[in-house]
N, C-alpha and C positions, 0 to 999 in steps of 0.2 A: 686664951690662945688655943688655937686646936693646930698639932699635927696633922702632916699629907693626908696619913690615913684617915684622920676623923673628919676632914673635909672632902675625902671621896664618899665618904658613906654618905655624908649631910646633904652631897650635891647629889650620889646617885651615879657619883663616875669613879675613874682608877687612877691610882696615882700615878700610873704610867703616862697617862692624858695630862694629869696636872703638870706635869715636868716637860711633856711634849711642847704645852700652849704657852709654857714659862719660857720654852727654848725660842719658841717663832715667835715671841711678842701680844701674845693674844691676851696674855696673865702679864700681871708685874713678876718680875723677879720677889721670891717672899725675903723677909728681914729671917736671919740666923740666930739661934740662942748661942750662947757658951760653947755647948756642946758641939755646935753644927748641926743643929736639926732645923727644919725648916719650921714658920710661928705663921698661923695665919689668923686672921679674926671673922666674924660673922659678916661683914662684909666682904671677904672674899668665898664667901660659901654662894651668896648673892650673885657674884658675877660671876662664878661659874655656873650657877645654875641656869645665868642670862644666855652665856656664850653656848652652852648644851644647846639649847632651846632656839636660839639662832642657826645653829648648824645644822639640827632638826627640822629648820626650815628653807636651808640650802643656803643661808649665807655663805660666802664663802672665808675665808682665813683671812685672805687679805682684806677682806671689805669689814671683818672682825677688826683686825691690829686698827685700821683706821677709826674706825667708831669708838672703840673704846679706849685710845692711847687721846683722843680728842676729850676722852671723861676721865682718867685719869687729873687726881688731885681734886675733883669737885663731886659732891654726890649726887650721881643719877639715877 
């Protein structure tokens, strides 16, 4: 499991972004440990590195929450 911070390094972004795209639906919501720290796995290093690379390509937010709340639960 990797912490916000080890997953902005892995994507290449900030955890201010990951909390941003968690807030508008772009991100799942991550699962909590004990603590209350957020847990994520290498597959969400994967779709943020998608959704970077999409916005880097002028998708826009909404047309993001669409596409990938459609792949949500299956792996794309």
């Amino acid at each position: 499991m990797l912490t916000i911070g080890q997953l902005a390094r892995a994507a290449g972004s900030t955890t201010k972004t990951i909390r941003y795209y968690e807030e508008v639906g772009v991100l799942p919501r991550a699962p909590r440990n004990g603590s209350g720290y957020r847990q994520y796995s290498r597959a969400d290093v994967d779709r943020l590195v998608f959704v970077r690379r999409a916005r880097a390509l002028g998708v826009s937010l909404a047309d993001l929450k669409a596409l990938v709340g459609e792949g949500r639960g299956q792996d794309r």
